[in-house]
N, C-alpha and C positions, 0 to 999 in steps of 0.2 A: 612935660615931665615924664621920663621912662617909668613903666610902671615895671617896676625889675620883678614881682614876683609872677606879670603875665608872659613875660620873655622868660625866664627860666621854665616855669611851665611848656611855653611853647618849644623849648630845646630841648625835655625831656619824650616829647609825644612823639609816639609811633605815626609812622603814616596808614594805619586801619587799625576800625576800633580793636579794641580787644574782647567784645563780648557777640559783636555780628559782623566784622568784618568789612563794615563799609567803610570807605573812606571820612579820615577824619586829619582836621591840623589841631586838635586842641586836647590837651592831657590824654589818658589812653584811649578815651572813651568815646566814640562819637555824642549827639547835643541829644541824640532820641532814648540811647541805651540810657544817657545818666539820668536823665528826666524819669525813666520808670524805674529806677532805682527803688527798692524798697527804704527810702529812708527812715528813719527812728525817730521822727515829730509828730507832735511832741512827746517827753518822755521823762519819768518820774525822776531828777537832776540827782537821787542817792541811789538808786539800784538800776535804773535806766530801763526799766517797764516801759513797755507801750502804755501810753492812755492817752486820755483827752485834754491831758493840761499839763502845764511843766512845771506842777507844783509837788512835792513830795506828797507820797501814793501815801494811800491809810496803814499800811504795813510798816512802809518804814518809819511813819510818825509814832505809831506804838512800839517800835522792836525797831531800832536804827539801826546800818550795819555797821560792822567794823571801819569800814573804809568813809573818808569824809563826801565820797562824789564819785559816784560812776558814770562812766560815757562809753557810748555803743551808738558808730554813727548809722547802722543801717539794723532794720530786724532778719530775720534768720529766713527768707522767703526767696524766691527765685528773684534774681540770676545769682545773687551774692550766693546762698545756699548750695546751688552747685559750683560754682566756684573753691569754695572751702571745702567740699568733699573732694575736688580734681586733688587740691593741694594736697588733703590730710590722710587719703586711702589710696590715691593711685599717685602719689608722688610726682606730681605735677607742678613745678616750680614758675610756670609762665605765673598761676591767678597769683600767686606770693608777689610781685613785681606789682601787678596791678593793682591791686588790693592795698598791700603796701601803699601806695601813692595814693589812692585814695585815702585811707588814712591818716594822709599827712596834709591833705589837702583839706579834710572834713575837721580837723585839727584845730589849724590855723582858721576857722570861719567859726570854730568854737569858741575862743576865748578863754577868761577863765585864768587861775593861776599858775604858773608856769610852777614844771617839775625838775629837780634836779639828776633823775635816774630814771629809765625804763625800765625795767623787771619783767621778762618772759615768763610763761609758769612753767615749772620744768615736769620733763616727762620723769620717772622713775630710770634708774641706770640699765636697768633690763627691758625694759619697753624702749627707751632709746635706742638701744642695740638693736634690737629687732626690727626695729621702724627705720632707722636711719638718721635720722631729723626730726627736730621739734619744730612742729607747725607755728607752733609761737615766733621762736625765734626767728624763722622764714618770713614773718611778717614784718618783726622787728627792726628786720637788716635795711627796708627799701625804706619805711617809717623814718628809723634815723638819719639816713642818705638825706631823705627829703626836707625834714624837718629839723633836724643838728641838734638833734637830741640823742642822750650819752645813754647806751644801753648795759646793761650788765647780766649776761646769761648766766655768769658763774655763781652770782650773789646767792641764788633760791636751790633750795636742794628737796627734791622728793625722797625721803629716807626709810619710807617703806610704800610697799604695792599696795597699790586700790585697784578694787573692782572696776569694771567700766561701769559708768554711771547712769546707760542709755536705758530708760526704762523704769530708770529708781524715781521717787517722790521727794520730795525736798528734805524730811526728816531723815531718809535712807542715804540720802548724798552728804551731808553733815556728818553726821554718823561713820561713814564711808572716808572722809579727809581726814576727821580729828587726828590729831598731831602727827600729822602726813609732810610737816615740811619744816624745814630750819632755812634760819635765812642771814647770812652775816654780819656781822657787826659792822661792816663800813656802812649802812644803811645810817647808822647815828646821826641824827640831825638832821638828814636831809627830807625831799620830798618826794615821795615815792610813786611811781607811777606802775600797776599792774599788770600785765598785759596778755589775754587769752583770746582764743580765737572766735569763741561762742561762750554766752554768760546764757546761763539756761535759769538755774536758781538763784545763783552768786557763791555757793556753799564752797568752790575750791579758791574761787579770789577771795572769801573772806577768811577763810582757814589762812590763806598764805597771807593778809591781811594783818588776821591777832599774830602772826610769827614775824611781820616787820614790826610792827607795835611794839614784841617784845624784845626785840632787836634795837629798840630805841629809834626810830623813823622819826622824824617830825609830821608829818602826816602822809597817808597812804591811800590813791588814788585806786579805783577801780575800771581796766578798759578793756574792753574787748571788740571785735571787729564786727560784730552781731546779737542782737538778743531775741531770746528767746520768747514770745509773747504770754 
């Protein structure tokens, strides 16, 4: 029996890895680079903390988040770490490709309940301008290619400026988003899936969380490409 999703994999891969360059026939990645992956196992299944067990963390058992279930397949540690800074500060679209397909790959080995929409977080309209691109949505784009999942950049709106948040404590970053975002009404009913590039505290996917909530979602997923330990 074909296994169609290792022949599609294999029609996707580059002939050298994409993180050291050796020769590789299998997804982007050569077999040594993906093995020291920092993966994210195990990891607290509501906010997707690093720890020692993949039961929900003491935090979110007293203070649950908005969102029903975060995933973050990898922690925020080299090579993935430089990678997202190639993409997010020096406009480097090769890691968005790779990355992307990883995520779509760590995806489908997840399991779990399927989502009706992907949701980018958006950048604010003048930080856009000035950036070019939202690192989100660069992720987004090779995500749904891979995985045939329906993305919707337009849905989420940033409707005023935040501070950058590099440096702030978790009380200062809540603070920092509150009612930082609108999110549209086609959200009704469906299941929502969040999607950022780095989950540090969770305070801007839960901000745009309570805004699909109140948008009427049926339930609203939390993802990001990395977290923050």
């Amino acid at each position: 029996m074909v296994d169609i999703r290792r022949e599609l994999l294999a029609l996707l891969s580059p002939a050298r890895c994409q993180f050291c360059d050796a020769p590789t026939g299998d997804l982007t990645l050569c077999a040594a680079c993906r093995a020291g992956l920092p993966w994210n196992q195990p990891a607290c299944p509501r906010c997707a903390l690093p720890q020692t067990h993949d039961q929900p963390c003491a935090r979110c058992l007293a203070n649950p988040p908005p969102y029903v279930r975060a995933w973050a397949p990898f922690r925020l540690e080299a090579p993935i770490r430089e990678q997202i800074h190639a993409l997010k500060y020096a406009a480097d679209f090769v890691p968005a490709r790779t990355l992307g397909r990883l995520l779509a790959l760590s995806l489908g080995a997840r399991g779990g309940d399927a989502v009706d929409v992907v949701i980018p977080v958006p950048l604010h309209p003048g930080r856009l301008r000035r950036r070019g691109y939202n690192q989100s949505v660069e992720l987004a784009r090779p995500l749904a290619d891979e995985a045939g999942l329906r993305v919707e950049a337009g849905w989420a709106r940033r409707t005023r400026t935040t501070q950058d948040q590099i440096g702030m404590d978790a009380i200062a970053r809540r603070r920092n988003v509150r009612g930082a975002f609108s999110v549209d009404a086609s959200v009704r009913g469906l299941r929502v899936a969040l999607l950022d590039d780095v989950m540090t505290t969770g305070a801007t996917l839960g901000e745009l969380a309570r805004s699909c909530r109140r948008a009427g979602a049926a339930t609203v997923e939390a993802w990001a490409l990395a977290r923050v330990a």
